[in-house]
N, C-alpha and C positions, 0 to 999 in steps of 0.2 A: 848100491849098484856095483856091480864088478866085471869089469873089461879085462879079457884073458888074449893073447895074440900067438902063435907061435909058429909066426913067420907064413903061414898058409890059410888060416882061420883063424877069425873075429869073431867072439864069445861074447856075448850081452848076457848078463845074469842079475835079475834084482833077487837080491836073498834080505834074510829077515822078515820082516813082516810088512809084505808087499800085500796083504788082500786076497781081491780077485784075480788081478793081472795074471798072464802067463808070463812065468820066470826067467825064459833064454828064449836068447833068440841067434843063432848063426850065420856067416857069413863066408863067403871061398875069398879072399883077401890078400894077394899077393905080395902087398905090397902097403906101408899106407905114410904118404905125404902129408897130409895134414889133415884133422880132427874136429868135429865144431859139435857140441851138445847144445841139443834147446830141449827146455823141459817147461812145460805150458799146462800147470794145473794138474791132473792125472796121465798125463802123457807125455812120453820121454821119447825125442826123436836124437837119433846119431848119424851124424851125419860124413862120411869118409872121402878122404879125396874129390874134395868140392863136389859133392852127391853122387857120385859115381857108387856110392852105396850109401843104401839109405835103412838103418832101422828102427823100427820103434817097439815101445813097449809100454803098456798100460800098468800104471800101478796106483794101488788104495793106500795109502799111508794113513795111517791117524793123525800123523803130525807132518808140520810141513817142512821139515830136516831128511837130506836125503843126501848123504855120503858116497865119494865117488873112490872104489878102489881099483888098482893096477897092478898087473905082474908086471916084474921088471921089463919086460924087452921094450915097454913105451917108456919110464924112466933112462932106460941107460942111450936112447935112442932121441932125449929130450924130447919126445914129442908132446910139447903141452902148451902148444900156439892155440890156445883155444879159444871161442868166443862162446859163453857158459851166460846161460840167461834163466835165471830162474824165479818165476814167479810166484808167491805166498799162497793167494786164493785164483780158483781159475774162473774166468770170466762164464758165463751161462750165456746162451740166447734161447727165446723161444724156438726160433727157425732158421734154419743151417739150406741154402740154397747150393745146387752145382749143377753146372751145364752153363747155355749161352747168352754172351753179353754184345750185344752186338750196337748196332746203329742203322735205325728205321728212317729211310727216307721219305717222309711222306708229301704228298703234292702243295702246295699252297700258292694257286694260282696259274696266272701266264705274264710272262716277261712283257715288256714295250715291243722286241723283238719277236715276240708269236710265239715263246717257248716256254716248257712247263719248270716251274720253281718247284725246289723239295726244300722240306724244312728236316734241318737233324735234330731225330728225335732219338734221346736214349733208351734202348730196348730191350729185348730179349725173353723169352717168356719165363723162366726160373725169376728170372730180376727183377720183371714187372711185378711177378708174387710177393716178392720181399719187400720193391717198394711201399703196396698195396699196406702189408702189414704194418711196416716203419709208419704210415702216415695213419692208421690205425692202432699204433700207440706199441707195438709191439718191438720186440730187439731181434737184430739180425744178422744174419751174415752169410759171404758169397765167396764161392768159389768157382773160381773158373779163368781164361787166360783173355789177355788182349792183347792186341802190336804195339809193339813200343814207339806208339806213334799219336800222331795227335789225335785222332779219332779214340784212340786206347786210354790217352789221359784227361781226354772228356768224360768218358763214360768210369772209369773212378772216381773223378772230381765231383760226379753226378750223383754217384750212391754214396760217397760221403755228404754231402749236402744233406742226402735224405735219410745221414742215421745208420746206414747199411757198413759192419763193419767186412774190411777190403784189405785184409791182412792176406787172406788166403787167393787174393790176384796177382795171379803172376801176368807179369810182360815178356813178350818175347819180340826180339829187334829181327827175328827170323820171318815171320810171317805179318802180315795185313790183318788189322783188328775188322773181321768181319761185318758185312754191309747187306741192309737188304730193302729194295726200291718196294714199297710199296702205291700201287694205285687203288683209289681208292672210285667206288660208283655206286652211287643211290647207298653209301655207307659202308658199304662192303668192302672187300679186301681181296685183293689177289696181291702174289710177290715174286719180284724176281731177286736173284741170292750171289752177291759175290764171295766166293767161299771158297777157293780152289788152294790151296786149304785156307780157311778162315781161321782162326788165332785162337776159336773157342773148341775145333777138334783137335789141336794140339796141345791139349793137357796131359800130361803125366801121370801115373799114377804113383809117382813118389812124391808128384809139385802137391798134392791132395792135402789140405791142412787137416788133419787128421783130426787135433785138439779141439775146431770148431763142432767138428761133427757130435765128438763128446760130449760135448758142452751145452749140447741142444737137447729140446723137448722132441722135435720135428726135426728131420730130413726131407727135402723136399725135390725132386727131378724132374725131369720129361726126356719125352724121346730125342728129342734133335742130339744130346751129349751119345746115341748111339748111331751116327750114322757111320763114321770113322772113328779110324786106330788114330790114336792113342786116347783120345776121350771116350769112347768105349770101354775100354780096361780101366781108365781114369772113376770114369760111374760106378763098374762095378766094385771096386775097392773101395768105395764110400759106400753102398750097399750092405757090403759082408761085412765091413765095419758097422756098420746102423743097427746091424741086425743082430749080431756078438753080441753089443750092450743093450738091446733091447729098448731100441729109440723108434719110435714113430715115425715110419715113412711113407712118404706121401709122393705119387704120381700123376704128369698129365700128359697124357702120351702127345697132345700139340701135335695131329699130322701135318707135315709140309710136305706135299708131294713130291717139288720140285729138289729136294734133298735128298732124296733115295733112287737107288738105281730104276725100283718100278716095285710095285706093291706087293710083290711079294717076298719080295728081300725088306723090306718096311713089316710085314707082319709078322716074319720070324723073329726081326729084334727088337719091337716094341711087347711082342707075345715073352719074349726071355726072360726079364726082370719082373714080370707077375707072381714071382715065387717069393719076393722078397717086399711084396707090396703090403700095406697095411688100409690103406685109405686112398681113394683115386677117384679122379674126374675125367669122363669123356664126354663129346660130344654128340649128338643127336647121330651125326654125319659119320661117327668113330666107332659106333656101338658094332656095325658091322663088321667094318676093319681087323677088331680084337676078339669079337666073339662071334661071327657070325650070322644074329640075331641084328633085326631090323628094328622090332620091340623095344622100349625100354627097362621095361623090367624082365623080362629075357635075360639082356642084354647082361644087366646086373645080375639076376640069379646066375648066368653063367658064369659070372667074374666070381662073385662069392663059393658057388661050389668048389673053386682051384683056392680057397683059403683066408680070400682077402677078408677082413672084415667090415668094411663100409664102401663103397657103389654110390658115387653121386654122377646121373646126365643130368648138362643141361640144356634145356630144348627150346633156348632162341625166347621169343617174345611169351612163351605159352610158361618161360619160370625151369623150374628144376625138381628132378625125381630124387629122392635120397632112397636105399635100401640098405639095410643088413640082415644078419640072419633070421634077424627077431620082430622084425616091422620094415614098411616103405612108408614114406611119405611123400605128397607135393602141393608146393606150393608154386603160386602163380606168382608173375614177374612182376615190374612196374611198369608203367608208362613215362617215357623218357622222348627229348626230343633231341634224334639220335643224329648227331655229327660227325663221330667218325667210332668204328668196332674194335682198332685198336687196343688190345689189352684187355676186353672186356674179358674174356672168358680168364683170365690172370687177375684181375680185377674179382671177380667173383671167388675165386678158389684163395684169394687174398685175406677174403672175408667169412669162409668155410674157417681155413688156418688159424684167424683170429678166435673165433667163435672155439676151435678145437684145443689153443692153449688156456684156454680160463677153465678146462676139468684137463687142466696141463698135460695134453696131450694123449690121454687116457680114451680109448674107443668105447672100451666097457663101459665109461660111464655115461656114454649116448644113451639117452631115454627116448621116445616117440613125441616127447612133449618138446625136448630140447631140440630136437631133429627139429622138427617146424619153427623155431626160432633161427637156427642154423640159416635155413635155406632164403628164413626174409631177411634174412643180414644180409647174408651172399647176393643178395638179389636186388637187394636197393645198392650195394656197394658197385654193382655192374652197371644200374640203371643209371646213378650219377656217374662214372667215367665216360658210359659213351657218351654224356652231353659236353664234351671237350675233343680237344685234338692229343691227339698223340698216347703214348704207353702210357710211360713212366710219370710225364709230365698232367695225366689225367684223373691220376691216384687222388680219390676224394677225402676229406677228412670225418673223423667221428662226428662232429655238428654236421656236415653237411649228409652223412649217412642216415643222422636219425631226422633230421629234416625229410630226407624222403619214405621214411617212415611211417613217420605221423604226417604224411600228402594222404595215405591211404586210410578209407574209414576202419574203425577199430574193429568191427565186427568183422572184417575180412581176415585180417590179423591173427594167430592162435599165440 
């Protein structure tokens, strides 16, 4: 690696034999107070005047030795206050999450005094995915921000419990770790949203842990990381990134009404990252929203004609549709005795993702056969959360997935 400066412009260059990476990277640099390299597996971030610039640069090494040169003007200028961290092999996850971490209040009860109790529940639909996975055995990891506040150190403390690594959470002491009341009737769910800004539209797209997304089989998103600036540019720079290296990315567009100015500023920016999708889940309720189409499989032949390759709806108690270019299938749902919908449909797409990293993330290698295994995982993994309360906390285990299973007779089963 070779750092060039000459008082106006910061030069990144890996030379030798860097691989694939692209070799330079520039910077307008007027000036530079202090310096901090992290290098994390195949990826090299610099970091300039406590991030006031931020670069990085991907490189294939054969070997894990990697030499830092300088022209003098950093030498004679002593700048080598560094904190230099370099690690041998880089860590892998199956599934690389970004977007919202928030805290679901949900009802539980009425006080002595006549009024309604919420219980905090840790949430977020990105997060509920990853939990889902982590409790189905899989490795993870989450990006995105919280307030550097107690509600922000619950909900770390939370996905580290379940396994979920939380290198790539930033805190910020600037904004309120967002909150969102849900009521809940006859199981259902409506929400209201404290969010003005919420902690999880103020991501950066430099705060972006770039190395996680690397490292993964799956990229996984939804719409809420596009309703505001700066999480907006934050997603899409994890996107162009996913999509350089040829990682698997996975969407649920998660409509929340109440977070968008009005549905048509919603369908322009949930329609925008369709270019960059590989594999997506909508809802029965969504199909129209993003394509138009009322239909199910409509709905999907529209998504797949703009490129994607796999289209799963899922339609409530009646199960879920899969399509690709090459077959659809459905499969019927389970019978559950349903407490609360929280997380379900993250709970389901929990168990698609698992299902998706055992042919490690590989679409091509969906068969019609493995499609209808797919969807009875996905489907029992749904039907045991809603028999619980809350998201994150209703993530069911691999015993208790194939218990509902084997509830259903075999010949139903493919």
């Amino acid at each position: 690696m070779s750092l060039e400066y000459d008082g106006a412009v910061l030069c990144l260059s890996m030379i030798g034999n860097t691989g694939a990476g692209r070799t330079c990277r520039k910077a307008a640099c007027p000036c530079i107070q202090d310096l901090r390299i992290l290098i994390d597996g195949s990826v090299l971030e610099l970091f300039v005047n406590q991030g006031a610039i931020v670069m990085t640069s991907h490189f294939f090494p054969e070997d894990s030795r990697l030499t830092l040169y300088a022209d003098g003007a950093f030498t004679e200028n002593r700048l080598w206050d560094m904190n230099t961290r370099a690690i041998q092999s880089s860590e892998t996850y199956d599934v690389t999450a970004i977007g919202e971490l928030l805290i679901d209040y949900t009802p539980y009860g009425i006080s002595e005094h006549g009024q309604t109790l919420f219980v905090q529940n840790p949430g977020g639909a990105p997060a509920n995915v990853l939990a889902a996975l982590s409790c189905l055995g899989r490795k993870t990891a989450f990006i995105g921000k919280v307030g550097q506040d107690l509600q922000g150190e619950f909900l770390i403390q939370t996905l580290n419990r379940y396994g979920i690594d939380t290198q790539g959470v930033r805190s910020d002491a600037s904004v309120f770790t967002t909150l969102a009341f849900v009521s809940l009737q006859n199981g259902e769910r409506s929400f209201a949203f404290a969010r003005k800004p919420g902690a999880d539209t103020c991501l950066q797209p430099e705060e972006v842990r770039d190395a996680a997304i690397l490292s993964s089989k799956i990229l996984h998103f939804g719409s809420l990381s596009l309703t505001d600036e700066p999480s907006r540019a934050a997603t899409f720079h994890a996107l162009r990134l996913a999509k350089e290296a040829g990682i698997t990315i996975s969407y649920d567009p998660n409509y929340r009404a109440p977070l968008w100015p009005d549905p048509e500023t919603a369908v322009i920016h949930m329609r925008s990252v369709l270019p960059y999708v590989d594999i997506m889940k909508l809802s029965d309720e969504e199909t129209t929203l993003l394509t138009g189409f009322t239909d199910p499989a409509a709905a999907a032949n529209a998504l797949l004609e703009q490129g994607i390759s796999c289209v799963i709806v899922t339609l409530g108690a009646q199960g879920a549709y899969l399509a690709t270019r090459d077959f659809c299938v459905t499969e019927p749902g389970f019978s559950s005795q349903v407490v609360d919908t929280t997380g379900a449909g993250d709970s389901f797409w929990g168990g698609i993702l698992t299902k998706l990293c055992e042919i490690n993330g590989q679409i091509s290698l969906l068969t019609e056969a493995s499609a209808h295994e797919f969807l009875t995982y996905a489907n029992a993994v749904a039907a045991c959360c809603v028999e619980k309360r809350g998201g994150i906390p209703a993530m069911p285990s691999p015993e208790e997935v194939q218990q509902k299973i084997n509830s259903r007779p075999s010949e139903t089963i493919h």
